[in-house]
MDAnalysis code that builds the backbone (N, CA, C; Angstrom):
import MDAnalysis as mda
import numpy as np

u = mda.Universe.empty(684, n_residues=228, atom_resindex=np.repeat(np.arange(228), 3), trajectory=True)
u.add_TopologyAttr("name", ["N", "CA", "C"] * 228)
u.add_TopologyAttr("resid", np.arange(1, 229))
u.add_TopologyAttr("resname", ["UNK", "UNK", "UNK", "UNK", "UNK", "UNK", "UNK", "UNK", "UNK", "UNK", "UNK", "UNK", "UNK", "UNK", "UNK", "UNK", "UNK", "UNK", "UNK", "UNK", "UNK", "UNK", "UNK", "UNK", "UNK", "UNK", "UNK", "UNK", "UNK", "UNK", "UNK", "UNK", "UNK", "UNK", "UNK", "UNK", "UNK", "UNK", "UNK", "UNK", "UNK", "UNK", "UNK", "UNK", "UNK", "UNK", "UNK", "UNK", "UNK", "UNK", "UNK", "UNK", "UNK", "UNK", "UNK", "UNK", "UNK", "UNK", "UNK", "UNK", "UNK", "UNK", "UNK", "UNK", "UNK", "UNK", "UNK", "UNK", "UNK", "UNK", "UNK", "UNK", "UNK", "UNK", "UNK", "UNK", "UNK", "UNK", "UNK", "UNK", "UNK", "UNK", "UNK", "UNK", "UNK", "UNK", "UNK", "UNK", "UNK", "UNK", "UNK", "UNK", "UNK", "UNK", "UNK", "UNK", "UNK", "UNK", "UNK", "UNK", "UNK", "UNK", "UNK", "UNK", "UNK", "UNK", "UNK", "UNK", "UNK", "UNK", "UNK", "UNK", "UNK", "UNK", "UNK", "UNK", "UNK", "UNK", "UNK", "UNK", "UNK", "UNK", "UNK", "UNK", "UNK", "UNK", "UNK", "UNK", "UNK", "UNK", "UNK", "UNK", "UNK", "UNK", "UNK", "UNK", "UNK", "UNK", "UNK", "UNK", "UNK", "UNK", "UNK", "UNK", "UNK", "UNK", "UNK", "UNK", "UNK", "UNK", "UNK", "UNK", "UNK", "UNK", "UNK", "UNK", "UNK", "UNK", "UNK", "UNK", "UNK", "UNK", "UNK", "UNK", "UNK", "UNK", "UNK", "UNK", "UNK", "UNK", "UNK", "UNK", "UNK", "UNK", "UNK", "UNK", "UNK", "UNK", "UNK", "UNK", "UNK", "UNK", "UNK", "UNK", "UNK", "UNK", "UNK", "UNK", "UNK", "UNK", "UNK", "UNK", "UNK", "UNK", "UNK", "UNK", "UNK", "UNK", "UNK", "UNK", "UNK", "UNK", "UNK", "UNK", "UNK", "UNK", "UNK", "UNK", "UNK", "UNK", "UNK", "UNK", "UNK", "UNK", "UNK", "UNK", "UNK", "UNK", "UNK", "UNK", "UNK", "UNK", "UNK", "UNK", "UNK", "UNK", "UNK", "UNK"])
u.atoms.positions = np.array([
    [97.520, 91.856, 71.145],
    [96.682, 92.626, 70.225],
    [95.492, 91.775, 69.788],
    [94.415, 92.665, 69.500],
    [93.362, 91.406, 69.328],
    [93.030, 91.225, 67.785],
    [92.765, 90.259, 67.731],
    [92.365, 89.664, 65.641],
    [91.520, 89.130, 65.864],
    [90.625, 89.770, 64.182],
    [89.331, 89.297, 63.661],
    [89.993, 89.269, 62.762],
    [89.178, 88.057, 62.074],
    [89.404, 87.332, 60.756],
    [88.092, 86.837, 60.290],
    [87.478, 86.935, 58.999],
    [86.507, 86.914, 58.642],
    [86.404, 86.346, 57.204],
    [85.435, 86.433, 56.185],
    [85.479, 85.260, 55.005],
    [86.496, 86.502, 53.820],
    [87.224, 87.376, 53.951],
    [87.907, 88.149, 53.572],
    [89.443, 86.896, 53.069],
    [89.414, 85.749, 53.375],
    [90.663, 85.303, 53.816],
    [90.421, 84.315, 51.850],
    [91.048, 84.107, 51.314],
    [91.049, 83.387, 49.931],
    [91.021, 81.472, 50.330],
    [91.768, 81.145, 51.874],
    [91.631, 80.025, 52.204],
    [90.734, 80.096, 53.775],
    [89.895, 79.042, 53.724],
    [89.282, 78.667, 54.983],
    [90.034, 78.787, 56.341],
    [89.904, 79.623, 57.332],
    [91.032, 79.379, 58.392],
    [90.289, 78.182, 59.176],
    [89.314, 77.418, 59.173],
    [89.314, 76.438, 59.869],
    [89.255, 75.321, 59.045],
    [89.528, 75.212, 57.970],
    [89.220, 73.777, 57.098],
    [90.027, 73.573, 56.363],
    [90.694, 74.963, 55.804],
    [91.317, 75.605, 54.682],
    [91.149, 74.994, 53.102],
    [89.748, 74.978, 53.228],
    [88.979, 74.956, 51.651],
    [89.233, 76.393, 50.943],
    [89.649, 75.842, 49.350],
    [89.631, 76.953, 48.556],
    [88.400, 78.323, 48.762],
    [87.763, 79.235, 49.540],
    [86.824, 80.036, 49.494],
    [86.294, 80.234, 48.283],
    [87.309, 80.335, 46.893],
    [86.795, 80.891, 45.523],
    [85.613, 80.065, 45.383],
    [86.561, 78.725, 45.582],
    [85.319, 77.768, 44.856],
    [84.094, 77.621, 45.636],
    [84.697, 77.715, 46.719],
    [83.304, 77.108, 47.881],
    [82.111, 78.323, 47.330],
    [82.370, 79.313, 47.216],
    [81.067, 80.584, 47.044],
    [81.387, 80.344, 45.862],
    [81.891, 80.173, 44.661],
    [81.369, 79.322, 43.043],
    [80.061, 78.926, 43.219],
    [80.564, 77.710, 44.180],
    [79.579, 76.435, 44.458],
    [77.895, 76.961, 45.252],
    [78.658, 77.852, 46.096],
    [77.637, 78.736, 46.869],
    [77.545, 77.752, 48.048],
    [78.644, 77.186, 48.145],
    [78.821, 75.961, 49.386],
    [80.042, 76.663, 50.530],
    [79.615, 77.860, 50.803],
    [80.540, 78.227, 52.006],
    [80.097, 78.774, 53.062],
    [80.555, 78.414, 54.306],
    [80.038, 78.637, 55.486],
    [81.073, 79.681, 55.838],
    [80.658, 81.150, 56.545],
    [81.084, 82.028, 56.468],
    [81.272, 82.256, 58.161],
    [82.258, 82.321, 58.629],
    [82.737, 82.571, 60.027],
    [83.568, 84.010, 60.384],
    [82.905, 84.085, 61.440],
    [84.055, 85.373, 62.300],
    [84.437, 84.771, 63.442],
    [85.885, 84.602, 63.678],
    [87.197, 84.397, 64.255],
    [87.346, 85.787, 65.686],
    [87.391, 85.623, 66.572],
    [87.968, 86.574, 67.325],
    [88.930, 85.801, 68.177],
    [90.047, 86.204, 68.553],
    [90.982, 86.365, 69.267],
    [91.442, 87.629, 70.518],
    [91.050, 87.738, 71.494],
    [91.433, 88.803, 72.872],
    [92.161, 88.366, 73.865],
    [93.288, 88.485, 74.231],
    [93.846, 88.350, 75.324],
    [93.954, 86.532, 75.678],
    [94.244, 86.329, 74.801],
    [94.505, 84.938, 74.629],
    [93.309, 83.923, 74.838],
    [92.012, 84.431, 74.521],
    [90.773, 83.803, 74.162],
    [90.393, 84.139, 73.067],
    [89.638, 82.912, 72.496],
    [89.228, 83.119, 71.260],
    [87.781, 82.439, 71.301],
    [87.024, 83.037, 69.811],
    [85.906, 82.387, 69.965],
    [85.444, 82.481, 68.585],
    [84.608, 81.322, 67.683],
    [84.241, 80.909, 66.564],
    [82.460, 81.516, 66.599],
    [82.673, 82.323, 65.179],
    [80.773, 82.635, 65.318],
    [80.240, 82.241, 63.897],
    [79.487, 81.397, 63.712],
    [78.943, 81.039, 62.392],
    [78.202, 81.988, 61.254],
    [78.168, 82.329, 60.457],
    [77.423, 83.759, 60.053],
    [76.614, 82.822, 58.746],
    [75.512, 83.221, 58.081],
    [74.360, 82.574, 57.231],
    [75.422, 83.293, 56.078],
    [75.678, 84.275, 55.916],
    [75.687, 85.101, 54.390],
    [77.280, 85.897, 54.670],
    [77.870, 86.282, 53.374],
    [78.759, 86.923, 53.499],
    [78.863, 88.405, 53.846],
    [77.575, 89.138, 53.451],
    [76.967, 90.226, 54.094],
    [76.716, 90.380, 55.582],
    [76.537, 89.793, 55.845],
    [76.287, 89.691, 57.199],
    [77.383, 89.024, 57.895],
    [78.356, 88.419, 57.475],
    [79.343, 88.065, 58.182],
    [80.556, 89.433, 58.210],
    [80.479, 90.132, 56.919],
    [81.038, 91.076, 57.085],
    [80.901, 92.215, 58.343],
    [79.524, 92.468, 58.041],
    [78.972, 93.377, 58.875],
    [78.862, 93.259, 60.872],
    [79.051, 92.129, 60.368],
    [79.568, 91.436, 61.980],
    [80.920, 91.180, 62.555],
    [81.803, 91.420, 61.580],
    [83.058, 91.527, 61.580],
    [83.302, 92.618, 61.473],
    [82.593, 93.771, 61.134],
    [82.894, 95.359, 61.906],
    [82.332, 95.853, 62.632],
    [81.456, 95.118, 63.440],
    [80.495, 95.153, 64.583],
    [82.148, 94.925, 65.720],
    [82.052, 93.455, 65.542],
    [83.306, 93.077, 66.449],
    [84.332, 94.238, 66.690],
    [84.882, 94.680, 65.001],
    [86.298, 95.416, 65.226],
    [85.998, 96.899, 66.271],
    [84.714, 97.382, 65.836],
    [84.627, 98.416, 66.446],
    [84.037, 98.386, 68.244],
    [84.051, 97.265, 68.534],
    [83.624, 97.207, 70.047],
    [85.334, 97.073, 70.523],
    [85.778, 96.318, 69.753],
    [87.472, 96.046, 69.999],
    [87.809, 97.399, 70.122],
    [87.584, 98.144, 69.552],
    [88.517, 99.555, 69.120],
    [88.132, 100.447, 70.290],
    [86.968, 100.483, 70.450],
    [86.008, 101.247, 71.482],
    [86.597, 101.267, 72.775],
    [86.959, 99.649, 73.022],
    [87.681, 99.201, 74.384],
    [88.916, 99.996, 74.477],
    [89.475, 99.299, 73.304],
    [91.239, 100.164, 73.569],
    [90.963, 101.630, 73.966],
    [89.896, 101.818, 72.917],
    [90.306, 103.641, 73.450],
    [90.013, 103.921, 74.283],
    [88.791, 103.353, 75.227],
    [88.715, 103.436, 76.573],
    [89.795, 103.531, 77.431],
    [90.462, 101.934, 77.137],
    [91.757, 101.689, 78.046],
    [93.034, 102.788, 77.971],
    [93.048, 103.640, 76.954],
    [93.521, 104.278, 76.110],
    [93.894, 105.709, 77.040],
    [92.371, 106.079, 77.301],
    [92.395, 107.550, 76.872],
    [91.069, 107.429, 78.933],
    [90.979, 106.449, 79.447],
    [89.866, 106.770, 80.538],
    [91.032, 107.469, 81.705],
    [90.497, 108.232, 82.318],
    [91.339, 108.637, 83.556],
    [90.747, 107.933, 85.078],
    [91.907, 108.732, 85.493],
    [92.012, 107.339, 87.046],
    [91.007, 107.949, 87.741],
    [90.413, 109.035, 87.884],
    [89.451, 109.619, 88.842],
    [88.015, 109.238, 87.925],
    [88.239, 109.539, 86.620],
    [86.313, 109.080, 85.858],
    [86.378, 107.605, 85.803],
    [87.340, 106.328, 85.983],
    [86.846, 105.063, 86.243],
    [86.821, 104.902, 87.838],
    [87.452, 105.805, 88.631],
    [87.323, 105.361, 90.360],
    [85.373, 105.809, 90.212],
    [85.211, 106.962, 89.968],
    [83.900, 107.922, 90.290],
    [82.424, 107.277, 89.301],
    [82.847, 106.330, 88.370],
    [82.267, 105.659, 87.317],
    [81.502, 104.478, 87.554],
    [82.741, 104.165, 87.684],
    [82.909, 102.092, 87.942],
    [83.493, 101.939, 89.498],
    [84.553, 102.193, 90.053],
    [84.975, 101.664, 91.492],
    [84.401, 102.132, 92.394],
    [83.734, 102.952, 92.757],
    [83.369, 103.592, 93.945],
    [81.669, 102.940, 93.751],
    [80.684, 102.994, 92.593],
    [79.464, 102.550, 93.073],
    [80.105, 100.814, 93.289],
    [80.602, 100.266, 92.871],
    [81.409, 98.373, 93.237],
    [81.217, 98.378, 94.498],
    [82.796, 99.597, 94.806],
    [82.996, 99.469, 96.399],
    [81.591, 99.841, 97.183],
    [80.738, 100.356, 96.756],
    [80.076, 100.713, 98.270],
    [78.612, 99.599, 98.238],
    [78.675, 99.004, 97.177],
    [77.704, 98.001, 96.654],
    [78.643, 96.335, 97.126],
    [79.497, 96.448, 97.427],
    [79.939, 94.924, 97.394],
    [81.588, 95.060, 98.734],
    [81.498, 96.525, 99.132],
    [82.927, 96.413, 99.874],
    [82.971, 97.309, 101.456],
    [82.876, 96.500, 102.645],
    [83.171, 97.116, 104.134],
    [83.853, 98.188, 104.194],
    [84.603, 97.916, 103.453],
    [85.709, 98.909, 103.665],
    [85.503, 100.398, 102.475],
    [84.540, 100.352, 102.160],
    [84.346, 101.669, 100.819],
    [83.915, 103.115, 101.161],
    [84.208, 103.314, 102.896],
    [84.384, 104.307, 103.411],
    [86.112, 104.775, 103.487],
    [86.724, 103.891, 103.711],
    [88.052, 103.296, 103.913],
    [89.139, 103.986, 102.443],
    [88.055, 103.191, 101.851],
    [88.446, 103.467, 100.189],
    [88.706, 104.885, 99.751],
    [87.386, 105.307, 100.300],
    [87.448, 106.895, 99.974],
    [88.388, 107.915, 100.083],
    [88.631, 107.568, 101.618],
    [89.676, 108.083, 102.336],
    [91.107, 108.359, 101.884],
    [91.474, 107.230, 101.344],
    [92.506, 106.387, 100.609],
    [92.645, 106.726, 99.283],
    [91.499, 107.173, 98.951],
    [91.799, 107.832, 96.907],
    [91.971, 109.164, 97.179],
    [91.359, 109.997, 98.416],
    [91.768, 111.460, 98.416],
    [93.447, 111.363, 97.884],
    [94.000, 111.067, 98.613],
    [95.707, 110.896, 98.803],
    [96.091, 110.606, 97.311],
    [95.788, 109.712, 97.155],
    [95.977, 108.417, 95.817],
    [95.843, 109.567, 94.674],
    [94.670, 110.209, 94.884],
    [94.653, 110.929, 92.863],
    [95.095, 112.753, 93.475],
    [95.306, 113.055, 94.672],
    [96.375, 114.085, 95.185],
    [97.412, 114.087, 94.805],
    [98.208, 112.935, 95.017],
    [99.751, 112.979, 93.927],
    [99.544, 112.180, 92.234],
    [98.875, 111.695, 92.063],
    [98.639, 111.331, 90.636],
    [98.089, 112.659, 89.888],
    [97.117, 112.990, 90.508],
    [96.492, 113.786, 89.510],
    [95.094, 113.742, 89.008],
    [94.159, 114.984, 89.195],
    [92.635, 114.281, 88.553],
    [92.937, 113.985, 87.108],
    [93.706, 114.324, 86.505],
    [93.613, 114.243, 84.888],
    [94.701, 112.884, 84.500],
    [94.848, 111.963, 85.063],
    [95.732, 110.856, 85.101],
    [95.263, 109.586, 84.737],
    [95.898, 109.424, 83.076],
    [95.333, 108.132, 82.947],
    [95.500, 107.161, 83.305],
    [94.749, 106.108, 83.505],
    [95.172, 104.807, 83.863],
    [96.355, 104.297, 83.581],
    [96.589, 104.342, 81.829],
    [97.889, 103.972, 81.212],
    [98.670, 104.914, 81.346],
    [98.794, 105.614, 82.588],
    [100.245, 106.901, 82.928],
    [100.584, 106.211, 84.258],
    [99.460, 105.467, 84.774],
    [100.057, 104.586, 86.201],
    [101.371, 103.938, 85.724],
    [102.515, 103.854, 85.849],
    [103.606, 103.277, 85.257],
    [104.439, 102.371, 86.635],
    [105.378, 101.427, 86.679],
    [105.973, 101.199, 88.180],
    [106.337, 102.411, 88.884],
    [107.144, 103.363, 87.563],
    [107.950, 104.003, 88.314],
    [107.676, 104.844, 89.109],
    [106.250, 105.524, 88.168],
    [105.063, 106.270, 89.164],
    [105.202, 106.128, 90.223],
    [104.704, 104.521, 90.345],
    [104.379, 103.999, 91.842],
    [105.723, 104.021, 92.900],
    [106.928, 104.050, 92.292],
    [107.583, 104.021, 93.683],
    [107.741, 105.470, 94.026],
    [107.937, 106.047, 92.882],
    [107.826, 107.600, 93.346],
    [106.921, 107.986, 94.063],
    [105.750, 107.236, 94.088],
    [104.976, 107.473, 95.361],
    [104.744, 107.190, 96.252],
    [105.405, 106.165, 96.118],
    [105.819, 105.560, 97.828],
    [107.055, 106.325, 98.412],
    [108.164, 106.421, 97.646],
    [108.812, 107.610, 98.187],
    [108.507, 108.870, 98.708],
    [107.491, 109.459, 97.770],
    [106.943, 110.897, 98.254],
    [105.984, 110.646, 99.227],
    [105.090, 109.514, 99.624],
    [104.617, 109.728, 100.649],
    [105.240, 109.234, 102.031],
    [106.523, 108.204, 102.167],
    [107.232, 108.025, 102.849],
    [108.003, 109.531, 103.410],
    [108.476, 110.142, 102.358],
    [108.978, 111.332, 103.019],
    [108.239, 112.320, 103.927],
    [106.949, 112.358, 103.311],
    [105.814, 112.711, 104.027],
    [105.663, 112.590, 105.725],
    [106.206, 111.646, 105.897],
    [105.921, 110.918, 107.211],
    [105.076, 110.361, 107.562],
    [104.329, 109.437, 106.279],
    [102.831, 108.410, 106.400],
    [104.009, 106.980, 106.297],
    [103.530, 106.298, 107.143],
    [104.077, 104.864, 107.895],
    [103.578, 103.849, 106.742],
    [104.210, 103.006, 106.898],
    [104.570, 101.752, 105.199],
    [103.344, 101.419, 105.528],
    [102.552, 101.184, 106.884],
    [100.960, 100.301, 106.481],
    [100.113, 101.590, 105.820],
    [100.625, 102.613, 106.174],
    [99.128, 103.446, 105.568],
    [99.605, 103.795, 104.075],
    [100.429, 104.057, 103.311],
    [101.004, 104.039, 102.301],
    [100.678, 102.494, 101.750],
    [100.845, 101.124, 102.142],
    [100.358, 100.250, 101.743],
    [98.725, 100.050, 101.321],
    [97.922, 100.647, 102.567],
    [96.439, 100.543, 102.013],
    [96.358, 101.212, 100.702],
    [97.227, 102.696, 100.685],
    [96.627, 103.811, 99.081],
    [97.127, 102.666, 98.179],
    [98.316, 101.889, 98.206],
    [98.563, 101.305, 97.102],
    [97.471, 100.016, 96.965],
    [97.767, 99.493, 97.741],
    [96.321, 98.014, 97.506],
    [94.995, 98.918, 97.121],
    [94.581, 100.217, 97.315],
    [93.941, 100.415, 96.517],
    [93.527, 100.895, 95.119],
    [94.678, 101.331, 94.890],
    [95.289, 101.572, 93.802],
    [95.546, 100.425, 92.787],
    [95.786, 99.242, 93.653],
    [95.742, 98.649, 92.791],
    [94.852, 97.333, 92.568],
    [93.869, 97.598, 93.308],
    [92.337, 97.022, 93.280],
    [91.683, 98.028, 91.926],
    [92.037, 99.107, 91.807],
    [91.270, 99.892, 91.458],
    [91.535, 99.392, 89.464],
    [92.986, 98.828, 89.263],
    [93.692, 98.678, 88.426],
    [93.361, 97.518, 87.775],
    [92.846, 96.559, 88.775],
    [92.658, 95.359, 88.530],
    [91.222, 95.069, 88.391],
    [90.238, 95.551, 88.769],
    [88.782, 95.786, 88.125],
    [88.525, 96.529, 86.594],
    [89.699, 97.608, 86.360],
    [89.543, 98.129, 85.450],
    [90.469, 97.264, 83.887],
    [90.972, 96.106, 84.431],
    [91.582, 95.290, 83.671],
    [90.854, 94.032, 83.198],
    [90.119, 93.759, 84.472],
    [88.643, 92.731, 84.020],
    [88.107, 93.176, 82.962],
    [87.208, 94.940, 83.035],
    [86.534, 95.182, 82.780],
    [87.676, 95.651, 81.034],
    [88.450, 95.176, 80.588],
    [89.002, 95.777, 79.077],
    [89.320, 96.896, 79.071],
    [89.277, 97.630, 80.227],
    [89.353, 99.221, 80.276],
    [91.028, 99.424, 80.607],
    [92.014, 98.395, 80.880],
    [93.269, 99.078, 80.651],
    [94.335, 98.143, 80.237],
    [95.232, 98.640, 79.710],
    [96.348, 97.466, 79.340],
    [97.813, 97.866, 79.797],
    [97.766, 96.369, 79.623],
    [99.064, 95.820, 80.331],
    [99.288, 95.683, 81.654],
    [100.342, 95.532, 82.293],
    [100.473, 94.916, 83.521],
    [100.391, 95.187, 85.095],
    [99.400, 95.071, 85.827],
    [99.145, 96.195, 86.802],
    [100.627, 96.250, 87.123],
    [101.173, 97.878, 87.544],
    [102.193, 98.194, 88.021],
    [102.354, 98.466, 89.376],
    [101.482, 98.026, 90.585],
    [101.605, 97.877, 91.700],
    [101.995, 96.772, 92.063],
    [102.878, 96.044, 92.336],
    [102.985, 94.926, 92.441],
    [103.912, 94.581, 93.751],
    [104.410, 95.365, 94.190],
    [105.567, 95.504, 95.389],
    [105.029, 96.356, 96.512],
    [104.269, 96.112, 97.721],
    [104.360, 97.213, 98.540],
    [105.190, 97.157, 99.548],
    [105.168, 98.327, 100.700],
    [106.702, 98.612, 101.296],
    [106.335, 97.281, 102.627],
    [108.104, 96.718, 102.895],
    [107.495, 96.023, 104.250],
    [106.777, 96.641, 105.865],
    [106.300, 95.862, 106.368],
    [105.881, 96.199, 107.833],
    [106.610, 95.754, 108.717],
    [106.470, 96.713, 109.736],
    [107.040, 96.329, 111.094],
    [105.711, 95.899, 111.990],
    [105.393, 94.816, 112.380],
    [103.941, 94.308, 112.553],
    [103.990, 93.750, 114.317],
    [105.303, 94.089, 114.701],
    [105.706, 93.337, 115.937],
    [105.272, 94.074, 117.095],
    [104.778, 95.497, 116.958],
    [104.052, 95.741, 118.349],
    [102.603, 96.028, 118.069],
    [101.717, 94.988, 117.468],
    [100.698, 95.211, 117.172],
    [100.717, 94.177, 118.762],
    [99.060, 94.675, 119.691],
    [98.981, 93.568, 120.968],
    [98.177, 92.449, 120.584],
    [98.168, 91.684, 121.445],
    [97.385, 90.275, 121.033],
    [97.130, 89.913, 122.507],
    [96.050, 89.211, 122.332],
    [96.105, 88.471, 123.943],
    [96.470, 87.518, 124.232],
    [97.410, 87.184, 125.434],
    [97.693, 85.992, 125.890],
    [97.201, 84.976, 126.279],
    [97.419, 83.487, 126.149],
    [96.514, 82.572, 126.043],
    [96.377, 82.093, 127.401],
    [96.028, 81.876, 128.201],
    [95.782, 80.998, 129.300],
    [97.173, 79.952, 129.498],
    [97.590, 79.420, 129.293],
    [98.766, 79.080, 129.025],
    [100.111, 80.282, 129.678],
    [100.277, 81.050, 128.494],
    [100.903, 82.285, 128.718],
    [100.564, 82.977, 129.928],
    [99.407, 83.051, 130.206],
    [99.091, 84.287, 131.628],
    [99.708, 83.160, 132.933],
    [99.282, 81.901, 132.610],
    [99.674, 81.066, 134.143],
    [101.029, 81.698, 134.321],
    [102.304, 81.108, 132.759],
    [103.270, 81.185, 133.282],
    [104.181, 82.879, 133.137],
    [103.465, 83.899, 133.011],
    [103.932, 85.065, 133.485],
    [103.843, 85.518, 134.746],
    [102.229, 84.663, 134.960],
    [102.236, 85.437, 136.778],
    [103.213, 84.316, 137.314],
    [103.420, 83.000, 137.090],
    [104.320, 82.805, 137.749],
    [106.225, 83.123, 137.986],
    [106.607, 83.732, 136.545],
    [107.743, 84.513, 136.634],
    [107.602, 85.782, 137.182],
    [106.260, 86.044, 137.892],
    [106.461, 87.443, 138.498],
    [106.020, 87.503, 140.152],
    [105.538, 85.662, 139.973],
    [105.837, 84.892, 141.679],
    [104.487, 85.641, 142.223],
    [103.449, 85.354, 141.146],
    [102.011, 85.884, 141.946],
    [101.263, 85.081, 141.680],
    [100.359, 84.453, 142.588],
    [99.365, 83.162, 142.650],
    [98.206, 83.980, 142.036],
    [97.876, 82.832, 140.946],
    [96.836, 83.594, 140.320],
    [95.202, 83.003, 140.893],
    [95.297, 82.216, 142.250],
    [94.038, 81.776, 143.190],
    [94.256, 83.029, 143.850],
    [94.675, 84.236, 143.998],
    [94.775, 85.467, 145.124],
    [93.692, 86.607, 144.284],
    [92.402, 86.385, 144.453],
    [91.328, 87.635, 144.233],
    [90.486, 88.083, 144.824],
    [91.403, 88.784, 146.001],
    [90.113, 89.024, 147.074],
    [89.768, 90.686, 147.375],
    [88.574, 90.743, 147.489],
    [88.523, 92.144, 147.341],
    [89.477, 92.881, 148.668],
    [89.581, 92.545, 149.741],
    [90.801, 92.946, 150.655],
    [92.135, 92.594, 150.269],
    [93.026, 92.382, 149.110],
    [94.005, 91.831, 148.685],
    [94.604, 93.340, 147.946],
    [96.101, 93.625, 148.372],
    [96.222, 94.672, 147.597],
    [96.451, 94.466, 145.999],
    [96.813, 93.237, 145.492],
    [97.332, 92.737, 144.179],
    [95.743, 92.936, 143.058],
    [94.477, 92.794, 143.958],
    [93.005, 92.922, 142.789],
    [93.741, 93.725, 141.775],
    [94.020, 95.499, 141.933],
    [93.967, 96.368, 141.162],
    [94.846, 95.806, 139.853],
    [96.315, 95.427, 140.860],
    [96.704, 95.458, 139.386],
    [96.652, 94.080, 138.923],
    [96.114, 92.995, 139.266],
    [95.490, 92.082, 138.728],
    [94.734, 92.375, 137.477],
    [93.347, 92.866, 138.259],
    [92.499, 93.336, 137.360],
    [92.686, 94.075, 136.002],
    [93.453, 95.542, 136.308],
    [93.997, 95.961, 135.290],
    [95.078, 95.257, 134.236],
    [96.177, 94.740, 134.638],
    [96.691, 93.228, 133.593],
    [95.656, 93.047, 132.830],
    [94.544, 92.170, 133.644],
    [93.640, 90.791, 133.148],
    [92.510, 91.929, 132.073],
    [92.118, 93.250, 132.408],
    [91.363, 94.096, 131.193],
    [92.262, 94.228, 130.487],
    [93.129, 94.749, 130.219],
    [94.229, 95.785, 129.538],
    [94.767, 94.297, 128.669],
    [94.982, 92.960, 128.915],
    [95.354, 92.021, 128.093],
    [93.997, 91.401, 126.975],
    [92.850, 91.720, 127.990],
    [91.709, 91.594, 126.671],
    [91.123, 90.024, 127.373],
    [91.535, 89.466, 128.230],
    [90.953, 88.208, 129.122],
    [89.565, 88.533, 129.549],
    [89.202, 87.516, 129.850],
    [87.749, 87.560, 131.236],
    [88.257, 87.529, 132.602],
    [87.871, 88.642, 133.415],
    [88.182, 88.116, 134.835],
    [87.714, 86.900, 135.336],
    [86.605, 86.777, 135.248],
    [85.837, 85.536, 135.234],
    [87.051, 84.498, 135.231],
    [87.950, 84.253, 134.086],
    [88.528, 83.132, 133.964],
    [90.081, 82.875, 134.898],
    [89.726, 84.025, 135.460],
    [90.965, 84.359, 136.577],
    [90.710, 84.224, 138.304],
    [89.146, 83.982, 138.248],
    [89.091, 84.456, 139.289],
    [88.907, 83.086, 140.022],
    [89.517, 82.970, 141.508],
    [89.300, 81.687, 142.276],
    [88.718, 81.726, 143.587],
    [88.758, 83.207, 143.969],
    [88.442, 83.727, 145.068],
    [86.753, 83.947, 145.639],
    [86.009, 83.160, 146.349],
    [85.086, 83.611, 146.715],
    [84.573, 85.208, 147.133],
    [85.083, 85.455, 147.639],
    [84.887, 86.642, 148.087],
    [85.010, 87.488, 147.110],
    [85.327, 87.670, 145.985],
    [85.164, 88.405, 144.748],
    [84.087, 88.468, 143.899],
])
């Protein structure tokens, strides 16, 4: 919760001089105290008028925030704040787009930030799992979801703890990759084919060739054969 403290206090919170006397004396230096999210910061003020008045300057920017964080919904900070970010600072903010259709489809246009809850979130990984959308594409709505959560937490606009924090695992093992030079020697040789054989009269070119495209190589780096 955040605290202001101001010359309202009967003892000094940084010196802890009697206040009565100090403004008796007309010897008091009048401060506003803020405390947010575990920062704080000291502001010197000339007069007690004006330290006041700056101490409800503060409270009401404080208050302003909460109710933001409060009361903003998940589609007027995506359409607000995340979407001009993303397309100003992010590759992927076509990607994004794509990805919030879905995202505020089962949330809801009228869904506040502070209604994002965990439990929300697995319920929506459940409901879109049942769906028959695969853990990576269900993973992007959530990483954006919870990019979206975490800009809006910079920015004072929501509280407490992003609740995305778990997404589902992957099965990542038949994604292809290409084989290294290394690897290609010793496959063609478990399949007992000389990889100096590239001749355009050779029946093995085709499916040479096709291997050596289809793995993502240079023929070039295959090839030994003049006549090719």
């Amino acid at each position: 919760m955040p605290t202001v403290i101001c010359a309202h206090s009967k003892l000094c919170i940084k010196c802890q001089h009697d206040l009565v006397i100090a403004r008796k004396k007309k010897t008091a230096a009048y401060w506003v105290y803020v405390k947010l999210k575990g920062k704080q910061a000291w502001e010197r003020i000339g007069s007690l008028t004006i330290a006041r008045e700056r101490e409800r300057s503060f409270r009401k920017e404080i208050e302003e925030k909460r109710y933001l964080a409060k009361h903003e919904t998940l589609i007027d900070f995506y359409n607000d704040v995340f979407l001009p970010y993303s397309k100003r600072e992010k590759r992927s903010s076509t990607a994004d787009e794509y990805h919030f259709v879905h995202v505020v489809k089962h949330f809801g246009a009228d869904t506040r930030l502070t209604d994002i809850t965990p439990e929300a979130v697995e319920n929506y990984k459940e409901i879109r799992t049942q769906e028959g959308r695969k853990n990576a594409t269900v993973n992007r709505e959530l990483a954006l979801l919870r990019s979206i959560i975490n800009k809006a937490d910079k920015m004072g606009r929501f509280i407490g703890k992003n609740p995305v924090s778990k997404l589902l695992p992957e099965n990542n093992s038949h994604i292809a990759r290409s084989l290294s030079e290394d690897e290609t020697r010793k496959l063609f040789a478990e399949l007992n084919l000389d990889t100096r054989i590239w001749c355009s009269d050779c029946g093995l070119k085709r499916f040479i060739g096709t291997f050596v495209n289809g793995n993502g190589c240079q023929i070039s780096t295959h090839r030994a054969c003049n006549h090719a």
